[in-house]
Every structure is written in structure tokens, then in C-alpha cells.
Z-matrix of the N, CA and C atoms (Angstrom, degrees):
N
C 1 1.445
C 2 1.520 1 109.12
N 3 1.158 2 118.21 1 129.76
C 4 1.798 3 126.88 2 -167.55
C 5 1.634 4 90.36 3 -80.77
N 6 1.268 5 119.77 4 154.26
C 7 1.467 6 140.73 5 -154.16
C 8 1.839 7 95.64 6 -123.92
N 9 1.138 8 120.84 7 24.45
C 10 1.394 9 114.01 8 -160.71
C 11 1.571 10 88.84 9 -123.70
N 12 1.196 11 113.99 10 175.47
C 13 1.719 12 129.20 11 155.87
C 14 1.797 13 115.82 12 -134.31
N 15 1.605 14 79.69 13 174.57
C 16 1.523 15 91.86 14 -162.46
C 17 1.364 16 126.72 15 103.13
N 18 1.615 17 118.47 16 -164.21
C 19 1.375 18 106.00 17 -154.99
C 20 1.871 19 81.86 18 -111.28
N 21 1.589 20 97.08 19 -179.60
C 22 2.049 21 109.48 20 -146.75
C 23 1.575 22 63.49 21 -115.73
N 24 1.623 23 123.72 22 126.73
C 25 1.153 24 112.13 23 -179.53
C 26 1.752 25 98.29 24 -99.05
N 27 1.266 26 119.15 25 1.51
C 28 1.013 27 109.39 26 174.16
C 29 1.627 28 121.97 27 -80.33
N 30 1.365 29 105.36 28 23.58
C 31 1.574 30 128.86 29 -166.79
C 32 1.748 31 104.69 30 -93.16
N 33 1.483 32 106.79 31 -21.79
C 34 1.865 33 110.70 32 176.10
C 35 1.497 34 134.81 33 -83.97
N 36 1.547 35 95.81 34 -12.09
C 37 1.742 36 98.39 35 168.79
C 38 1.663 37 88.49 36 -78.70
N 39 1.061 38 131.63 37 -30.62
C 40 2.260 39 117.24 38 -172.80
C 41 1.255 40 92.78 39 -78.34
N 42 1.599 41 137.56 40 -22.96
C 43 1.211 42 135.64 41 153.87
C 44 1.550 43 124.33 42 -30.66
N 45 1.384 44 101.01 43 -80.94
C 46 1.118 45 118.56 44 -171.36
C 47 1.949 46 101.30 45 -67.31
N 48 1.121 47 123.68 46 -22.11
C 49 1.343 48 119.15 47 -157.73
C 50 1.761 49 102.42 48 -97.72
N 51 1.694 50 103.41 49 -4.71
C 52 1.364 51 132.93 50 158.92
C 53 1.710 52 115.82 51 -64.33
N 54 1.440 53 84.29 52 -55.41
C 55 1.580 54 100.16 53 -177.43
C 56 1.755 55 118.14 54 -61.29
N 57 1.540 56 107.61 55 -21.72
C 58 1.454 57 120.72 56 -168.45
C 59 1.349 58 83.58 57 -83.05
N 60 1.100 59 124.24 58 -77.12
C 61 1.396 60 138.26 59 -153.10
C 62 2.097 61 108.31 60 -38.69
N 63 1.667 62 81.79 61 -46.93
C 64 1.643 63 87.21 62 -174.97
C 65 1.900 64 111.58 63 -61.76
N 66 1.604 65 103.75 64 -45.81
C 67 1.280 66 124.61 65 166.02
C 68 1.811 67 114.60 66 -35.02
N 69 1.511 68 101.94 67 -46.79
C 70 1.356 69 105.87 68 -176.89
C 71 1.275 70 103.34 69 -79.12
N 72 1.137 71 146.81 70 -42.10
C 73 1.352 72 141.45 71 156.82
C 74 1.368 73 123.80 72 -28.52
N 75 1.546 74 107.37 73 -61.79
C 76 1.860 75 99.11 74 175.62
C 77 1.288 76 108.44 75 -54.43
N 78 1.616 77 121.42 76 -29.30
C 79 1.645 78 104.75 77 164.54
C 80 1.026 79 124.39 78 -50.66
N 81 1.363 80 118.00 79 -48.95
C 82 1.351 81 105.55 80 179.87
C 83 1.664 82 127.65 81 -45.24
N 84 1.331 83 105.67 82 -38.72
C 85 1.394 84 100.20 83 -169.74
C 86 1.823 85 102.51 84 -55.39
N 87 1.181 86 138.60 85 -40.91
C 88 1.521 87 136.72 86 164.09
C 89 1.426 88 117.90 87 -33.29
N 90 1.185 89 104.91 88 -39.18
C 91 1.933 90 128.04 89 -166.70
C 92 2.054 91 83.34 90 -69.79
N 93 1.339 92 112.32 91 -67.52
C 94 1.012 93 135.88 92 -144.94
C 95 1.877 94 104.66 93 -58.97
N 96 1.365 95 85.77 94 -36.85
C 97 1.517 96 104.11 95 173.55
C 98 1.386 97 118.07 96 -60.75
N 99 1.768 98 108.99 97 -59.19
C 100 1.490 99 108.60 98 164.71
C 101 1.439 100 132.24 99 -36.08
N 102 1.620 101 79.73 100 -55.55
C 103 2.200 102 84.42 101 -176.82
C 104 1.578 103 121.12 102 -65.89
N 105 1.243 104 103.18 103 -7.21
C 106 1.520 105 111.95 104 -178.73
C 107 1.724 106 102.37 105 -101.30
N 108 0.965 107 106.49 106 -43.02
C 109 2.080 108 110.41 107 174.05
C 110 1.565 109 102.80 108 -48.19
N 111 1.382 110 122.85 109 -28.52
C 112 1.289 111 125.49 110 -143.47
C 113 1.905 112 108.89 111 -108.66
N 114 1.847 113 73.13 112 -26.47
C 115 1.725 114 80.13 113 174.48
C 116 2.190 115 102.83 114 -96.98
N 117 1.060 116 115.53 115 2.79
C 118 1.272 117 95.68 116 179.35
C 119 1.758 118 116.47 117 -92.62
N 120 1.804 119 112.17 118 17.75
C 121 0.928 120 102.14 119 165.52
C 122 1.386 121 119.44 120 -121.92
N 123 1.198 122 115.15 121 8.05
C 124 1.654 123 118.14 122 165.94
C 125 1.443 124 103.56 123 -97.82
N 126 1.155 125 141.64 124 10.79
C 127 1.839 126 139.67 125 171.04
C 128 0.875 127 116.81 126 -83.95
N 129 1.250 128 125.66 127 148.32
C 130 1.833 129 125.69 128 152.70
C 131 1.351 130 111.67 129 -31.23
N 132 1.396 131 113.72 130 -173.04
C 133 1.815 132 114.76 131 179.69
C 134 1.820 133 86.83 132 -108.33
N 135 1.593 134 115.94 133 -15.09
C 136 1.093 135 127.91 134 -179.70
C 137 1.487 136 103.96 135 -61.78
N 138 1.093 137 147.20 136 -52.39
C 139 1.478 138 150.05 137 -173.99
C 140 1.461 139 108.46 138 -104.22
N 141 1.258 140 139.61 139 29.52
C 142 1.091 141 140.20 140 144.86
C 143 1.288 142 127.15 141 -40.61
N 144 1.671 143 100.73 142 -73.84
C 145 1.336 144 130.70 143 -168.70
C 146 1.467 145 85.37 144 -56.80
N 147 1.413 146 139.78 145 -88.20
C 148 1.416 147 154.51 146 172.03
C 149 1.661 148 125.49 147 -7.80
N 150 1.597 149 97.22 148 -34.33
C 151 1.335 150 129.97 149 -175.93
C 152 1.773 151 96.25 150 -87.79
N 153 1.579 152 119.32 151 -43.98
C 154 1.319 153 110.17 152 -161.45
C 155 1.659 154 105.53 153 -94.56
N 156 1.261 155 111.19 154 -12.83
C 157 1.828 156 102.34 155 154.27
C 158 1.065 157 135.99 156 -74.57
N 159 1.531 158 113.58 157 -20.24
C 160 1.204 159 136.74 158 176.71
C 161 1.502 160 90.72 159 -54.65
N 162 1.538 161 98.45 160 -80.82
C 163 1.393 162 113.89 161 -158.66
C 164 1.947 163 97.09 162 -48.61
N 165 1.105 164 121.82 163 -17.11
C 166 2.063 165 104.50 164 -154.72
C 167 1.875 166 79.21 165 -92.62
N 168 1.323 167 122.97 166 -34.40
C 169 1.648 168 123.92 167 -165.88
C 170 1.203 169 100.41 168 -65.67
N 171 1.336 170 108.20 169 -52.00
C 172 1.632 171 100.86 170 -168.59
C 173 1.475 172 124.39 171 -91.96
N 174 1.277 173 101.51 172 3.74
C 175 1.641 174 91.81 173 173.63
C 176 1.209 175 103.28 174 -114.39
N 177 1.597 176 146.92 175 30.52
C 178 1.506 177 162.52 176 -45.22
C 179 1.900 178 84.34 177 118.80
N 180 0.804 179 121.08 178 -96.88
C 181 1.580 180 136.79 179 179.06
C 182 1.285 181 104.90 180 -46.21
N 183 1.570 182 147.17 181 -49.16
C 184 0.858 183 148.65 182 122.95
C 185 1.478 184 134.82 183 22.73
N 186 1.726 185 92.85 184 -96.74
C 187 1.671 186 96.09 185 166.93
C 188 1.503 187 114.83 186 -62.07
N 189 1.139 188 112.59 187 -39.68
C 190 1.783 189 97.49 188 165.38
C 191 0.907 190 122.27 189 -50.20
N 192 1.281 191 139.14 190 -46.29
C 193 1.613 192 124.90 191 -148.41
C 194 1.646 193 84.30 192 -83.48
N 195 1.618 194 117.54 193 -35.34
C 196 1.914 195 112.65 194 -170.47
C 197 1.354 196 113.28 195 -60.39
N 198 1.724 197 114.94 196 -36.77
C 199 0.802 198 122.51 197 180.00
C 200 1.563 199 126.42 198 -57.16
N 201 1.605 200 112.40 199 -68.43
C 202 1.210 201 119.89 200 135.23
C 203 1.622 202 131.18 201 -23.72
N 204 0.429 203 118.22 202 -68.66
C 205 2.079 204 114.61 203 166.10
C 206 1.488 205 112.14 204 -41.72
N 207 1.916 206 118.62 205 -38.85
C 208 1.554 207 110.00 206 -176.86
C 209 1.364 208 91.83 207 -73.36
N 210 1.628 209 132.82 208 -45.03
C 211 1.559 210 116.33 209 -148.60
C 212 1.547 211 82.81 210 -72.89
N 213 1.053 212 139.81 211 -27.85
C 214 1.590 213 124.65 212 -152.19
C 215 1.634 214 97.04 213 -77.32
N 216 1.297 215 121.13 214 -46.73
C 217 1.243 216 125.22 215 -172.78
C 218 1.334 217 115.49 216 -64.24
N 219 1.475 218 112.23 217 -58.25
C 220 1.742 219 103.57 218 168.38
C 221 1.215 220 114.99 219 -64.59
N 222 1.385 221 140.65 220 -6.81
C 223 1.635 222 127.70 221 156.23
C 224 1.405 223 113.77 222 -58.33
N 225 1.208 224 112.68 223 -44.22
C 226 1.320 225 123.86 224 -155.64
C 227 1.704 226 104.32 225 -73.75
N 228 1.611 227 102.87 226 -51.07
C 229 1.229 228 101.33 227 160.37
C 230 1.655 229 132.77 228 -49.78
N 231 1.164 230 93.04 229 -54.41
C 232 2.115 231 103.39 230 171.23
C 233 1.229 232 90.16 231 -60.41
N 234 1.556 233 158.16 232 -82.29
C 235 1.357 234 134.56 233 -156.61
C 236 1.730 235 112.98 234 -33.20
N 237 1.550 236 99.59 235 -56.36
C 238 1.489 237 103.05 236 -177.20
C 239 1.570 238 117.95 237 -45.75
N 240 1.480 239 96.82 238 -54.70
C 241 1.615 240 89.72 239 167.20
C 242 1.201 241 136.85 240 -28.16
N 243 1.560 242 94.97 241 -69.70
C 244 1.670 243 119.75 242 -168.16
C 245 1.623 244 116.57 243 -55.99
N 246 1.621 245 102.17 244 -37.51
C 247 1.494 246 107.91 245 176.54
C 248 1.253 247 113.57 246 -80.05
N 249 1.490 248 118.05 247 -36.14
C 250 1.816 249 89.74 248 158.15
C 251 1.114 250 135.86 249 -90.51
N 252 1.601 251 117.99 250 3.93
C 253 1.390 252 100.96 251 151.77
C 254 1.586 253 124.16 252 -67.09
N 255 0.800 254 116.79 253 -29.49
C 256 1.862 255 141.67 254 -164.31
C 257 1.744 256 90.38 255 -63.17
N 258 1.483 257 119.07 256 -58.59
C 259 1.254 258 138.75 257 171.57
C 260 0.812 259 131.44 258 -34.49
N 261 1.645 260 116.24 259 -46.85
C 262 1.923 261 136.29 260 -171.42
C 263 1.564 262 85.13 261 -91.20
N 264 1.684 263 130.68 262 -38.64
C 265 1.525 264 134.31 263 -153.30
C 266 1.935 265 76.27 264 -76.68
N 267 0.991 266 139.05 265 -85.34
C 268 1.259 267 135.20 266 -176.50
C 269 1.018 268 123.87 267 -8.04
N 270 1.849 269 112.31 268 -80.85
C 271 1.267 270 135.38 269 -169.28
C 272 1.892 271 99.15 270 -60.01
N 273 0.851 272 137.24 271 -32.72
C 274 1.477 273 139.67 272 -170.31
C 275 1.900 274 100.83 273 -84.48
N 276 1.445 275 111.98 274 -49.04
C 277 1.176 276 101.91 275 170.73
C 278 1.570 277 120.42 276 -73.66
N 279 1.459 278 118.93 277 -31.15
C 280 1.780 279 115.10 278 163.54
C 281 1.917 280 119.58 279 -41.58
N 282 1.365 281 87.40 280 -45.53
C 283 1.635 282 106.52 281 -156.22
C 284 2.179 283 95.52 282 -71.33
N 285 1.627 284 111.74 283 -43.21
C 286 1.288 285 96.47 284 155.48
C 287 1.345 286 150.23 285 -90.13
N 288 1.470 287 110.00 286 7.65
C 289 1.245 288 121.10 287 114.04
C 290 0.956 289 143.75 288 15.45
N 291 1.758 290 100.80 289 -98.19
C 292 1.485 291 135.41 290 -158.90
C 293 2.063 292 77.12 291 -79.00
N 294 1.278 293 100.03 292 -56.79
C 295 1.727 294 95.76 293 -168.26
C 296 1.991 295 112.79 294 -41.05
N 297 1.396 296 105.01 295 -41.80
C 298 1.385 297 102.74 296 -176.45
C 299 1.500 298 113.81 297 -79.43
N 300 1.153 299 124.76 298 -6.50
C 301 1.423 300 127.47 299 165.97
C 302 1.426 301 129.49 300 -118.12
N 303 1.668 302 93.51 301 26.84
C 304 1.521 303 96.92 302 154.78
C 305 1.547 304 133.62 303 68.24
N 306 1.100 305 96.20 304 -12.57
C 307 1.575 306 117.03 305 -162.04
C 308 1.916 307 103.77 306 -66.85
N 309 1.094 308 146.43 307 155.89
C 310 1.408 309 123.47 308 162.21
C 311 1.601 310 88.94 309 -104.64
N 312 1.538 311 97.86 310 145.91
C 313 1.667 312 109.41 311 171.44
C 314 1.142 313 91.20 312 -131.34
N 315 1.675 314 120.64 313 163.20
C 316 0.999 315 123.82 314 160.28
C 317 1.459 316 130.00 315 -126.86
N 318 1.732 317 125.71 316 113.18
C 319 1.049 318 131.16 317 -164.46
C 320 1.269 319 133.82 318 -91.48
């Protein structure tokens, strides 16, 4: 168990690899469009209508969840940031500190 605090900055490439993933998703909604353009000409005229709510709900649901996934990912990333800057801003102000009071520690 590491004896340190703060955030594992090696936690922002799953960040960013968050951020792809969500990214690849709003693609999908394009993908999603095709496969549905493609099916409205082998259907009845009977499942059209049925077929074209489908298609407006779920690609509706869609950009949300992509959408949602980018803000989540660049938060997650900016947290990472912020806490290790906050971290080095700490550890640099502890350490002069320790310098103005003389003390020997050993790190």
C-alpha cells in the first residue's frame, strides 16, 4: 500500500481512453442512421411509421448517452489535472515549510 496521498495520475490515459470510447459512440449515432435508412426500404408501408419512431427515440437516446459520456470523461480528466496540480501546490508549500523550521526530515 503506497504511503502517499492524492490522486494516481496515472488514472488519465483510462480518462482519455473514456473520452475515445464516448467519442466512438456519438459515431454511432451516424452508423445508426444508415442501418435504419436501409431498412426502410425492404418493410411494409405498415411498419414504417413504427420503424420511424423507433429510429427518432433511439438515436434521441443516443446522442445523450454520447453526449453524456464526453462531459463525464473530460471531468474526469480535469479532476485529474486539478488534483495534481493542488498536490505538487501542497507538497512544494509543505517542503518550505519544513525548510523554514529547520527541522531535518527525511524523504
Amino acid at each position: 500500500m503506497s504511503d502517499e496521498t492524492g490522486v494516481n495520475v496515472d488514472a488519465l490515459p483510462e480518462a482519455e481512453a473514456a473520452e475515445l470510447l464516448a467519442e466512438t459512440m456519438a459515431l454511432l449515432g451516424g452508423r445508426f442512421e444508415e442501418i435504419m435508412e436501409n431498412l426502410h426500404g425492404p418493410v411494409s408501408s405498415y411498419v414504417t411509421s413504427g420503424l420511424s419512431t423507433y429510429e427518432d427515440n433511439s438515436l434521441e437516446d443516443i446522442q445523450t448517452t454520447a453526449r453524456s459520456g464526453i462531459a463525464l470523461a473530460q471531468n474526469v480528466q480535469g479532476s485529474v489535472l486539478e488534483i495534481a496540480a493542488t498536490d505538487t501546490d501542497n507538497a512544494d508549500e509543505f517542503r518550505e515549510g519544513l525548510e523554514e523550521l529547520d527541522i531535518p526530515v527525511n524523504f
